[in-house]
C-alpha positions in Angstrom: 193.4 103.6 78.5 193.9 107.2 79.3 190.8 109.2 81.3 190.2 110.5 77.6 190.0 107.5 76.5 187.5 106.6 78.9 185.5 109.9 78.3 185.5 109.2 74.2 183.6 105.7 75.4 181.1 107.6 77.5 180.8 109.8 74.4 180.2 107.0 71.7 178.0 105.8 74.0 175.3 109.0 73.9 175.8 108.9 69.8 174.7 105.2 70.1 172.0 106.2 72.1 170.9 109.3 69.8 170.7 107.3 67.0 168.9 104.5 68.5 166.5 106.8 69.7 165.4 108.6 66.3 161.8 107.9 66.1 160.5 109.4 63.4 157.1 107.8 63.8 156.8 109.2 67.4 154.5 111.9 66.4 152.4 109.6 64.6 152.1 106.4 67.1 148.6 105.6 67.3 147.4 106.8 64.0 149.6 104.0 62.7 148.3 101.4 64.9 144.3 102.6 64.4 144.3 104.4 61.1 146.9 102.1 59.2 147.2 98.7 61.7 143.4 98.8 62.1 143.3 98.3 65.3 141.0 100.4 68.3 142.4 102.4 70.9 142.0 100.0 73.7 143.8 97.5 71.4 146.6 99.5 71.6 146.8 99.5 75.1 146.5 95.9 74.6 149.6 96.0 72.3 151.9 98.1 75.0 150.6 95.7 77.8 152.0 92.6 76.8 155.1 94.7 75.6 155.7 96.0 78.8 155.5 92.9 80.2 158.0 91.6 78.2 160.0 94.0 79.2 159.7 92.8 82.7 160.3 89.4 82.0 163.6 90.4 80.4 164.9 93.1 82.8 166.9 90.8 85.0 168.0 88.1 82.6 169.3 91.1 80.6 170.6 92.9 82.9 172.7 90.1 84.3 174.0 89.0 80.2 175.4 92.8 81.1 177.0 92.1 84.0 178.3 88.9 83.4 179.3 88.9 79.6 179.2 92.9 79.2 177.4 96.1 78.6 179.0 96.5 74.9 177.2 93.3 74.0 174.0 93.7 75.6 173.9 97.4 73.4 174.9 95.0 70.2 172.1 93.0 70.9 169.8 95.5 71.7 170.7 97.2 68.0 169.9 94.3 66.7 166.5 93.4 67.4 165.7 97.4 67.6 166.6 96.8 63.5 164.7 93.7 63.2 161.5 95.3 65.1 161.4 98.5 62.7 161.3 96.2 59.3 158.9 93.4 60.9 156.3 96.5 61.9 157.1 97.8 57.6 155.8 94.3 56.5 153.1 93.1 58.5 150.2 95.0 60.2 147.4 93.7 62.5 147.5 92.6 66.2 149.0 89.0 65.8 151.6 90.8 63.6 152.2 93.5 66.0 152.7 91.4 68.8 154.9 89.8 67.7 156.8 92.8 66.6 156.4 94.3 69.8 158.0 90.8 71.5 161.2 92.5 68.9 161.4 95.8 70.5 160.8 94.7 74.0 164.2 92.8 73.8 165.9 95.7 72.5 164.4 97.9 75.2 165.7 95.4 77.7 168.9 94.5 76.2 169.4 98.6 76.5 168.3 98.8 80.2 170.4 99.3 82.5 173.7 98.3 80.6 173.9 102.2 78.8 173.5 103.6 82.2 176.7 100.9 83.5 178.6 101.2 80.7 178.9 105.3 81.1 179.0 105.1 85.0 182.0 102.2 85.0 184.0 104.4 81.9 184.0 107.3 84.2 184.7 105.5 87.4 187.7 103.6 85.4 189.3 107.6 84.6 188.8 108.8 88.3 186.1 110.9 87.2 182.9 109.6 89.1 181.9 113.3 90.0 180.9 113.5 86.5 178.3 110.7 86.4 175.2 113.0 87.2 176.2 115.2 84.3 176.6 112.3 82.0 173.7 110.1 82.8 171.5 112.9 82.7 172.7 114.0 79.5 172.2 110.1 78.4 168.3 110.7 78.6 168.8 114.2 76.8 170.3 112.0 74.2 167.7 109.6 73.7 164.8 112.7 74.0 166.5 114.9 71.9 166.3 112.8 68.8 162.8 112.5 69.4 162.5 115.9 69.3 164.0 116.0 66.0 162.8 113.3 64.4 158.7 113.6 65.3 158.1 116.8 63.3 160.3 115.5 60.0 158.2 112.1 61.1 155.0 113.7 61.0 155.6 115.6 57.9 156.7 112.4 55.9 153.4 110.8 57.1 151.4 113.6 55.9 152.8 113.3 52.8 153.8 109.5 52.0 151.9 107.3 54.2 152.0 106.6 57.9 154.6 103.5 56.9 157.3 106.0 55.4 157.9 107.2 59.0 159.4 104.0 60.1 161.4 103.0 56.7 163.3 105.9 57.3 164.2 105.1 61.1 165.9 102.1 59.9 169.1 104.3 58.7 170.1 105.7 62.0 169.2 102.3 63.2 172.1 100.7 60.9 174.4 103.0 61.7 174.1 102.6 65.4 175.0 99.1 64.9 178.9 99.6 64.4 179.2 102.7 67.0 177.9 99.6 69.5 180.7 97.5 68.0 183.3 100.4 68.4 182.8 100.3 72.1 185.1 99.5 74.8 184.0 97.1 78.0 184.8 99.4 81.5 186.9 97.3 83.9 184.5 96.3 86.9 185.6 94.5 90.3 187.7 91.2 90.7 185.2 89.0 92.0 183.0 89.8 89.0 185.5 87.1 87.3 184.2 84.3 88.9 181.1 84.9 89.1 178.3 82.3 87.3 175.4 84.0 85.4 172.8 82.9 88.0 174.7 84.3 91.4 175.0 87.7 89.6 170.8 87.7 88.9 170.2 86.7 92.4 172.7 88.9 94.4 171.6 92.2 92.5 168.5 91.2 93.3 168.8 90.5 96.9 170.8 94.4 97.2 167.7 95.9 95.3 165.0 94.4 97.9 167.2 95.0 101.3 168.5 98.8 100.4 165.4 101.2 101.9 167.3 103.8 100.5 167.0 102.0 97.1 163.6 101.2 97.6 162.4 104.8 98.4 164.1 105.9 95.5 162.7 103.5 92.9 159.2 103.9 94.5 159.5 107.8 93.9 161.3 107.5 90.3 158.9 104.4 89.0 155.3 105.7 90.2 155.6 108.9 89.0 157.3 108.2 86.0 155.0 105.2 85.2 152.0 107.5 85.2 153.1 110.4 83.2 154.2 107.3 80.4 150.5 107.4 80.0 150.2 110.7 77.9 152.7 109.5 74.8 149.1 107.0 74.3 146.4 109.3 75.3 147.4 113.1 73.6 147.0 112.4 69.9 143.1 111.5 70.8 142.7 114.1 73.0 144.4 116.9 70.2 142.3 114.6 67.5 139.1 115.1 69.7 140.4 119.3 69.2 140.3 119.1 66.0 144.2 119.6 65.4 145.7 118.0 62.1 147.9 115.2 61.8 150.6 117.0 60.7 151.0 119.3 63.7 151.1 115.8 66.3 155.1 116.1 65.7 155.6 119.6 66.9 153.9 118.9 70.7 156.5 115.9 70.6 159.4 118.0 69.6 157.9 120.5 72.4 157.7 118.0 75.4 160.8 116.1 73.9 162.6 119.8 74.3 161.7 120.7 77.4 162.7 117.6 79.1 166.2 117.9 77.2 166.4 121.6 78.3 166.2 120.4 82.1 168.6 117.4 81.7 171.2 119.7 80.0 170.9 122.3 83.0 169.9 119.9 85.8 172.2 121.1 88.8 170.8 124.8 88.0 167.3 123.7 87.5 167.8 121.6 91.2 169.4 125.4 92.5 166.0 126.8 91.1 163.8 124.9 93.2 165.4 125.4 95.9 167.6 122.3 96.3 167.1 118.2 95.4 164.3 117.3 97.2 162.3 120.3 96.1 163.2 120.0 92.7 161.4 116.4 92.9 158.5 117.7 94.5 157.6 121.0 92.0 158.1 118.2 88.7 155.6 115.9 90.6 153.2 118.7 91.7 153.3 120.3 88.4 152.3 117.4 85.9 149.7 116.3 87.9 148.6 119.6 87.7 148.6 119.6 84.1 146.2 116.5 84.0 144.0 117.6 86.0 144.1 121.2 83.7 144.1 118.9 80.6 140.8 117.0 81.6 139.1 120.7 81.2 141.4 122.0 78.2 138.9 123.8 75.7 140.6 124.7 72.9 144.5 122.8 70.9 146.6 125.1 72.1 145.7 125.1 75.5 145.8 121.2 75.1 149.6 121.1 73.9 150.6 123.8 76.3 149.5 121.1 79.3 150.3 118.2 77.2 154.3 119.2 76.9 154.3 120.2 80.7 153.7 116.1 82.1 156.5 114.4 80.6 158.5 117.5 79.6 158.8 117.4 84.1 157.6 113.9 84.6 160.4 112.3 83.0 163.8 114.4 83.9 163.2 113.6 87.9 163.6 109.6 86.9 166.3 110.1 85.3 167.5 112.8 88.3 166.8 110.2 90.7 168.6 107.2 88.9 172.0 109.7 89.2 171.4 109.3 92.4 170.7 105.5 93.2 173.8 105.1 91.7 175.6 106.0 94.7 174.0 103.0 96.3 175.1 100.4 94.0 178.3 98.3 93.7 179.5 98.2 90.3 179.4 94.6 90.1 175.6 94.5 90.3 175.1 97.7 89.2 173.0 96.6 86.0 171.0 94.4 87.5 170.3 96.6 90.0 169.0 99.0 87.6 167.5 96.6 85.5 165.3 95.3 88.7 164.1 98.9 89.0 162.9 98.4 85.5 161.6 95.1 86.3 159.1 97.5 88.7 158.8 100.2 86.0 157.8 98.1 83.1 154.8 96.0 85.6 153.4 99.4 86.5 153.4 100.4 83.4 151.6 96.7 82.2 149.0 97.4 85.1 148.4 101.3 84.2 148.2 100.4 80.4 145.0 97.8 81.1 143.5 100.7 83.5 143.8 103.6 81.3 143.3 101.8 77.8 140.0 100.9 79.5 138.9 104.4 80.6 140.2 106.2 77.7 137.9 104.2 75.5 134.9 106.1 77.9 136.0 108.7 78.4 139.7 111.0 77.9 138.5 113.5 80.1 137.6 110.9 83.3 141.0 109.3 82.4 143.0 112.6 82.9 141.6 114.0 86.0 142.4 110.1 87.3 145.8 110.5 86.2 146.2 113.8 87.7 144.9 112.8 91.3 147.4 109.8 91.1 150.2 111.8 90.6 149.5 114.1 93.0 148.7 111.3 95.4 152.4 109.5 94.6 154.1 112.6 95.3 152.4 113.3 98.7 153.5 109.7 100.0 157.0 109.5 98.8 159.5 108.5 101.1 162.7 110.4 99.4 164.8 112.5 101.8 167.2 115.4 101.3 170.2 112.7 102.6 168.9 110.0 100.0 170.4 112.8 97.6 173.5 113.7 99.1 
């Protein structure tokens, strides 16, 4: 294959990803699991608990199928049970029901981790064109926000109008088409001892290179924390713009606003990194300014204000993970390169499981307590971070 060839595979790869990723019931997430599955908020954070934690139970074991039998049918697999998820959620409702249907979408979620970011990396490696792979793995998480940011407003509007089920019906036709565009893909060539390698030695050596790289460990610590607690506001802003008084209908548009922002950076990432002044002050202004924003949010008067502060934490929160995973990958060998990843998920998705029991508790007392805790937190993580200007060379 030519380096063209190669590129066309990275490129099939970020319309696999946009499809998979058009959520047209993102704007209306916990109105369908209170108002239609009957459940309370804490429940909820019940729900994304256990699948979180599924999540982490499936990182590694995933992200080794990837590395040992290959990243095209890890994304197969991952369309699959993202398919089978959707219609189980259209035709059951309560908590067993939605555990169980969670259980679904935690697989695809895992089968997905880590093998996307492989599969684009290896492609460009295999055309000589490795300098690209900041570019394209940050425009990989433009491609799976973007179609968010299309999809909650439409989302939002169909609810309004047809129920809070319609939402999800119609996300199973991007999620059928993605199917064959997984198919279509070509496996990336990857190094020679790879060959002989058994399922088990692949798990255990990425996972011995995850825990004895500092560098590694700095990063994740830096790119997990952070990220993990700015996660927290998908649950917690449709109560708090509910509280305000804002109708349904508008919960779309502050999606398609934070979901814009955080494509806008990712598109323009080296000249956002220029306008703070370099890497490691880019990290540092899109930790300082979300927690900022929770802190402002605990005190927010009035909608507006509310969405203005609500698109600012992951609109910044979520672009320096993805930054920072561009550069991790400089650390890794291809050969363990998904499980690598996918052990840094393995961290994500259990502080994730630990903030969801923490915060679903609070924000049944009180949003405004829960906010100015979240805020603190950030700003704490940021302070303590071990990330240096040559981690990012």
């Amino acid at each position: 294959m030519t380096p063209q060839d190669w590129r066309a595979n990275v490129r099939r790869v970020l319309y696999w990803k946009f499809l998979s990723n058009l959520h047209f019931f993102a704007g209306v997430l916990v109105p369908f699991f209170t108002d239609w599955g009957g459940l309370k908020l804490q429940q909820v954070f019940w729900l994304q608990t256990w699948f979180v934690l599924w999540i982490f139970a499936l990182e590694m074991p995933t992200g080794a199928f990837a590395d040992r039998f290959g990243r095209r049918a890890s994304l197969v697999c991952a369309t699959l049970c993202l398919f089978g998820a959707t219609a189980y959620y259209l035709t059951h409702r309560g908590l067993a029901h939605f555990l169980f249907a969670e259980f679904l979408w935690a697989c695809a979620c895992a089968f997905d981790s880590g093998a996307d970011e492989a599969l684009i990396y290896d492609s460009l490696k295999a055309g000589g064109q490795e300098r690209a792979a900041k570019t394209a793995l940050t425009r990989l998480e433009a491609a799976m926000i973007l179609p968010i940011a299309l999809a909650a407003p439409i989302g939002s509007l169909v609810a309004a109008h047809w129920g809070l089920r319609a939402p999800l019906a119609l996300g199973l036709i991007p999620f059928a088409l993605a199917l064959p565009l997984a198919l279509s893909l070509r496996e990336a060539p990857r190094e020679r001892e790879e060959a002989g390698a058994g399922y088990w030695r692949t798990l255990l050596d990425g996972a011995r290179y995850f825990a004895g790289h500092p560098v590694l460990l700095a990063l994740a610590f830096d790119a997990v924390a952070i990220r993990a607690l700015c996660v927290m506001m998908i649950w917690l802003y449709q109560p708090r713009l509910r509280e305000l008084g804002m109708p349904l209908v508008w919960f779309g548009f502050v999606t398609a606003g934070m979901t814009l922002l955080q494509a806008a950076l990712l598109l323009r990432v080296e000249g956002v990194e220029r306008a703070f002044g370099g890497p490691r002050r880019c990290l540092a202004w899109t930790a300082l300014i979300p927690g900022l924003a929770y802190l402002g949010l605990a005190a927010a008067p009035s909608p507006l204000l509310a969405s203005a502060l609500i698109v600012l934490v992951p609109g910044l929160g979520f672009p320096r993970a993805a930054l920072i995973g561009s550069y991790m990958h400089k650390h890794i060998p291809s050969s363990q390169r998904a499980t690598v990843m996918s052990a840094v998920g393995m961290a994500r998705q259990i502080t994730v499981a630990a903030l969801y029991l923490v915060v679903g508790w609070g924000a049944e007392r009180s949003l405004t307590w829960t906010f100015a805790g979240l805020g603190a937190a950030v700003l704490a993580c940021a302070a303590v971070s071990a990330v240096e200007e040559s981690h990012l060379a």
